[in-house]
C-alpha positions as CSV (number, residue, x, y, z in Angstrom):
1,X,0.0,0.0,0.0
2,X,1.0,3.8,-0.8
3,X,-0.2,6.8,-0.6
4,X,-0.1,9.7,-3.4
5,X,-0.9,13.2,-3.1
6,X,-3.5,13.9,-6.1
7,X,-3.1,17.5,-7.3
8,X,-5.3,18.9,-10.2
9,X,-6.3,22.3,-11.8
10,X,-8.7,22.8,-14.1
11,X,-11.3,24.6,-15.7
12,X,-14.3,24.1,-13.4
13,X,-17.6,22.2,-14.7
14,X,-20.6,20.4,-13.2
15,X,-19.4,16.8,-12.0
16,X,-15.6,17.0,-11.3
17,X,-15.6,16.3,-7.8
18,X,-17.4,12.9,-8.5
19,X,-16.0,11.7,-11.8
20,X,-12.3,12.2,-10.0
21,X,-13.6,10.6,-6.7
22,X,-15.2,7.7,-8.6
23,X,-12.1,6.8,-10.3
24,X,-10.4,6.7,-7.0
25,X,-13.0,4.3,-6.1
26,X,-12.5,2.2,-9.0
27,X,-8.9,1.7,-8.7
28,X,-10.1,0.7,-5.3
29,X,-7.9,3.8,-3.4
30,X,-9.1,5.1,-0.4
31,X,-9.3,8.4,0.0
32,X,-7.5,10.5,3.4
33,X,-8.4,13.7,2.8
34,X,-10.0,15.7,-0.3
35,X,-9.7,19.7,-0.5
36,X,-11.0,22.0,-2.9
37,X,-12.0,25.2,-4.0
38,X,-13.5,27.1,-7.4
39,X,-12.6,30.6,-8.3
40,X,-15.7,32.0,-9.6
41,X,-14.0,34.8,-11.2
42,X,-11.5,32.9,-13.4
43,X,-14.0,29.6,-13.6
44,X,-10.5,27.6,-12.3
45,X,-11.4,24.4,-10.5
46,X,-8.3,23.0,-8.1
47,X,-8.5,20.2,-6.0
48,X,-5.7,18.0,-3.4
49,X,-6.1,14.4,-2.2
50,X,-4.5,12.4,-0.4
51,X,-5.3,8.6,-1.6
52,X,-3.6,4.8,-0.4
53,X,-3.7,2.0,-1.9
54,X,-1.7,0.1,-4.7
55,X,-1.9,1.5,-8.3
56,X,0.5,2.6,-11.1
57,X,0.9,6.0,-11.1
58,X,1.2,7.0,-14.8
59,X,-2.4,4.7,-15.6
60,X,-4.3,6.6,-12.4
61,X,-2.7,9.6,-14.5
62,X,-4.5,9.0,-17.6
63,X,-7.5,7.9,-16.3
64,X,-8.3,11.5,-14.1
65,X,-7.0,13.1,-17.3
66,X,-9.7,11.4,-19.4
67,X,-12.3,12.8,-16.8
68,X,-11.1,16.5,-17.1
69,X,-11.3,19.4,-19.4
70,X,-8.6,20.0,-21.9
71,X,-5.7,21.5,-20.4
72,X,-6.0,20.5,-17.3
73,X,-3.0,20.2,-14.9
74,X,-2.8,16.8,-12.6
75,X,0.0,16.0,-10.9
76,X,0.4,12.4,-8.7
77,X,3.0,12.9,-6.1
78,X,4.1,10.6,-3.8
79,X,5.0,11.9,0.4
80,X,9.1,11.5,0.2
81,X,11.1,14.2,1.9
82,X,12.3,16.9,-0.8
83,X,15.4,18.5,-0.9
84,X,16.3,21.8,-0.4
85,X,18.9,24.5,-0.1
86,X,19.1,27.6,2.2
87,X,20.9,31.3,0.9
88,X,21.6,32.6,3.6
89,X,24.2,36.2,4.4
90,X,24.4,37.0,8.5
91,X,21.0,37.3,10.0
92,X,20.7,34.0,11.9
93,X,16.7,33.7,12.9
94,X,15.5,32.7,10.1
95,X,18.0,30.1,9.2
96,X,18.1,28.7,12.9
97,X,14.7,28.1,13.1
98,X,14.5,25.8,9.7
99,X,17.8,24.5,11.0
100,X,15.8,23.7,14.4
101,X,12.9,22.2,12.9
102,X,14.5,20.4,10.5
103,X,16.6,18.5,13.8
104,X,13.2,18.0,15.1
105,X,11.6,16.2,12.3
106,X,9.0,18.7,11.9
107,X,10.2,19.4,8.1
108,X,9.7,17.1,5.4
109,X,12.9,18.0,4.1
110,X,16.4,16.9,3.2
111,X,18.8,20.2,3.7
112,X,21.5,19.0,1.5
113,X,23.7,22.4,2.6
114,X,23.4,26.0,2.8
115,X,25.3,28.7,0.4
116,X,26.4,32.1,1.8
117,X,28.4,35.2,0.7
118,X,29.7,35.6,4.2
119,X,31.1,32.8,6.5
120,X,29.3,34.2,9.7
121,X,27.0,31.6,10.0
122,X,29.5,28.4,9.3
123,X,29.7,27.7,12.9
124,X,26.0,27.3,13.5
125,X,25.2,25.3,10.7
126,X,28.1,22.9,11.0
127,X,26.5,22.2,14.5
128,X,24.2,20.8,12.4
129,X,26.3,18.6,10.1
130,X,25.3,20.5,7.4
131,X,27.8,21.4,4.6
132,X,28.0,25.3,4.5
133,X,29.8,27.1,1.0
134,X,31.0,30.7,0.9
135,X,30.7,32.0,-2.6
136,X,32.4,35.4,-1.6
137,X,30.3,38.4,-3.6
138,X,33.7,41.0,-2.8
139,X,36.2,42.1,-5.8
140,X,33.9,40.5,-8.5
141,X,30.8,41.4,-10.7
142,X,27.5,40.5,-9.5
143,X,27.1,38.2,-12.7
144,X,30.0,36.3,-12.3
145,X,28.8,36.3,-7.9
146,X,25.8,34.9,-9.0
147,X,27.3,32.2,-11.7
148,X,29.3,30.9,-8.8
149,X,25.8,30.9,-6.5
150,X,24.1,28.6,-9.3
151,X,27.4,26.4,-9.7
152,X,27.4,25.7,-6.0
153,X,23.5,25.0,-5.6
154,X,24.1,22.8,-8.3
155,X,26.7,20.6,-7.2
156,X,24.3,19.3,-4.6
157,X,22.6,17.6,-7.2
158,X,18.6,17.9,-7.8
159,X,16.9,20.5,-5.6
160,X,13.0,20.7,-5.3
161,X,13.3,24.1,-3.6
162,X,15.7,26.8,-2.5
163,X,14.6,28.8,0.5
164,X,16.0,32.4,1.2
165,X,17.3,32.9,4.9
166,X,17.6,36.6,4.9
167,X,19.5,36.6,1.7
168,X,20.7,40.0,1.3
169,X,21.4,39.8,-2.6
170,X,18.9,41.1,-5.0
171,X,18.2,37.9,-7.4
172,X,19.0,38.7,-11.6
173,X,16.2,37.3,-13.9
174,X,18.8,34.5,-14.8
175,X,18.9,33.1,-11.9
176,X,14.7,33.4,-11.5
177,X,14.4,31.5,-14.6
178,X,17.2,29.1,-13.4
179,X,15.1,27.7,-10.8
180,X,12.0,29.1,-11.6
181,X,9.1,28.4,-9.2
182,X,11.4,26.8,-6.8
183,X,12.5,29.9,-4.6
184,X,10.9,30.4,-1.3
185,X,11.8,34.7,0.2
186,X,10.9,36.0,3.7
187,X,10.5,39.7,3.9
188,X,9.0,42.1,6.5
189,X,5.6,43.1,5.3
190,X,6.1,46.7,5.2
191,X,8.0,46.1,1.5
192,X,7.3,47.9,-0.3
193,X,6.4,51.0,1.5
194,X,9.7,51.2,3.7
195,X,12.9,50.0,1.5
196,X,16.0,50.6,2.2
197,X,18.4,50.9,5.6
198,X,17.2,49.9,8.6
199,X,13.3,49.4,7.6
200,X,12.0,49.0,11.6
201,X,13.4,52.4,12.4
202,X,11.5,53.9,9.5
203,X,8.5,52.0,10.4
204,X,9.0,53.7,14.1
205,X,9.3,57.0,13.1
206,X,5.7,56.3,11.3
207,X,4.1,55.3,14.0
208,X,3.1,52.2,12.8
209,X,0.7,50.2,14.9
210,X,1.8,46.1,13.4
211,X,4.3,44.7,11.9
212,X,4.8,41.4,10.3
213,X,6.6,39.1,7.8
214,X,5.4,37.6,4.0
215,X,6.8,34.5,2.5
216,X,6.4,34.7,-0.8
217,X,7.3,32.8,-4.2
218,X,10.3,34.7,-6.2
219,X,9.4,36.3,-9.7
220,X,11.1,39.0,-11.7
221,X,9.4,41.4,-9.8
222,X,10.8,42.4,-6.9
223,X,9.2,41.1,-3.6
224,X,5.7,40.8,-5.3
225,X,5.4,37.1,-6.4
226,X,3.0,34.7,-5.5
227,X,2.4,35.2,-1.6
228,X,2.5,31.6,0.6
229,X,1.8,32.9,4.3
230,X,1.7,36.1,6.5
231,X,1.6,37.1,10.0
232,X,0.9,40.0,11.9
233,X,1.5,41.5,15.4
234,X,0.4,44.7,16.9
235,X,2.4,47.6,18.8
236,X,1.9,50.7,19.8
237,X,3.9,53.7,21.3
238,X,5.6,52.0,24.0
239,X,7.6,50.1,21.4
240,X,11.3,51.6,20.2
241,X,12.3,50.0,16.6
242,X,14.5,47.6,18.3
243,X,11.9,46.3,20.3
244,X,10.1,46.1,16.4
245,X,12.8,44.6,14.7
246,X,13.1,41.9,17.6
247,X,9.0,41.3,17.3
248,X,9.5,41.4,13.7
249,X,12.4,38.9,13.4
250,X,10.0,36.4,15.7
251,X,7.5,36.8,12.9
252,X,10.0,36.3,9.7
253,X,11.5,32.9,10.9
254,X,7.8,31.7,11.9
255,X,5.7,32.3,8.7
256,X,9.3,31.3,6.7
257,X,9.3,28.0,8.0
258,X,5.4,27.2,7.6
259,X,5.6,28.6,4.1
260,X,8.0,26.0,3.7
261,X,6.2,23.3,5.5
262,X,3.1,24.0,3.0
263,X,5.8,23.7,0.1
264,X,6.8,20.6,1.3
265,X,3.9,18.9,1.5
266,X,2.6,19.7,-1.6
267,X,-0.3,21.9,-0.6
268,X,-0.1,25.1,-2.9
269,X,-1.3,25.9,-6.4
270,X,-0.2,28.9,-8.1
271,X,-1.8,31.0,-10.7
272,X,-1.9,34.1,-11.7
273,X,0.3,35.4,-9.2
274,X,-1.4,34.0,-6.4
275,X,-2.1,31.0,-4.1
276,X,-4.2,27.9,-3.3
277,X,-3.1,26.6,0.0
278,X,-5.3,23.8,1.0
């Protein structure tokens, strides 16, 4: 017996939910959970199930794919651990935390090593006996920096996703396309409206009242691709920006690593520029 994680997007029609459950029923799988959801305004149909049972893959394939519109997309994915790789520069919270997890066995995930321009974090991660590689960014071009990046991610072999620790490098388009659909940011949520230096202290002179952290899928455009997961706390007046940058880092290494644990277990859809997240 196995189990499979059913994934499929479509254009919505009457029926779908019982012509895909009856064909689960005919290959005799029993179904674990079923999710899904129709958006009206686009008329797109997605749905995730989790299934057990013994069947071949590729044949279940076909027949769901008989049952569907034209066009649809089905994927059949089986519950092994992916692997991953963590960017990372000096900021340590966000990193620690997967890192922690990870140890724990709360993360579906093989870390097969983490890649930094700086070596400040070595020490930590080799507590973890997990290969760490500085790719230096200082007395070269940021093309041939970033060649070097993709040469080491690469040597690791095949990587599902690539999750970015408080990266402090601004990604090319090459790179985007390079792994396209498979980088995982962390950001403080008030991108875009404070950039720059020392964003908290900005935020403080504002007056802002919460702060807060968005994990995000990374496009071409700058800290606006598809969104995975975001928190928010509130502060008021009593609160100096380092107390806000403390809060804030709380919030960045928490909604990074369950934007990764959705990632991992295969429960986002993207279109559009947006997410499903059953």
């Amino acid at each position: 017996m196995s189990q499979y994680r059913v994934l499929i997007d479509a254009n919505d029609e009457k029926g779908l939910v019982h012509k895909v459950s009856s064909i689960f029923y005919n290959y005799d799988l029993n179904i674990l959970s079923n999710s899904e959801f129709v958006d009206r305004e686009s008329n797109k149909f997605f749905m995730r199930s989790v299934v057990d049972g013994a069947v071949d893959k590729e044949e279940l394939n076909d027949a769901i794919r008989r049952v569907l519109p034209k066009g649809s997309g089905i994927k059949i994915l089986e519950p092994v651990k992916k692997n991953i790789i963590i960017l990372a520069t000096k900021e340590m919270h966000a990193l620690g935390d997967i890192l922690i997890r990870h140890e724990a066995g709360e993360l579906a995930a093989n870390i097969l090593g983490v890649v930094s321009n700086y070596d400040a974090l070595q020490s930590l991660v080799e507590k973890f006996d997990i290969p760490y590689v500085t790719v230096s960014h200082e007395g070269i071009e940021r093309s041939e920096h970033e060649s070097k990046i993709i040469e080491a991610i690469q040597s690791f072999g095949d990587v599902d996703y690539i999750v970015l620790a408080k990266y402090m490098r601004i990604l090319t388009p090459r790179f985007v396309e390079t792994f396209e659909d498979k980088i995982i940011n962390i950001h403080h949520s008030f991108l875009p409206a404070f950039i720059g230096a020392n964003p908290y202290k900005q935020a403080y002179d504002r007056g802002v009242k919460i702060i807060g952290a968005t994990a995000h899928f990374v496009n071409n455009n700058l800290d606006e691709g598809p969104i995975i997961a975001q928190e928010v706390i509130h502060v008021n007046h009593a609160y100096g920006w380092r107390d806000m940058q403390r809060l804030g880092k709380d919030v960045e290494k928490v909604v990074l690593s369950r934007a990764l644990k959705l990632a991992l277990e295969d429960r986002i859809f993207v279109y559009a520029n947006r997410t499903v997240i059953f």
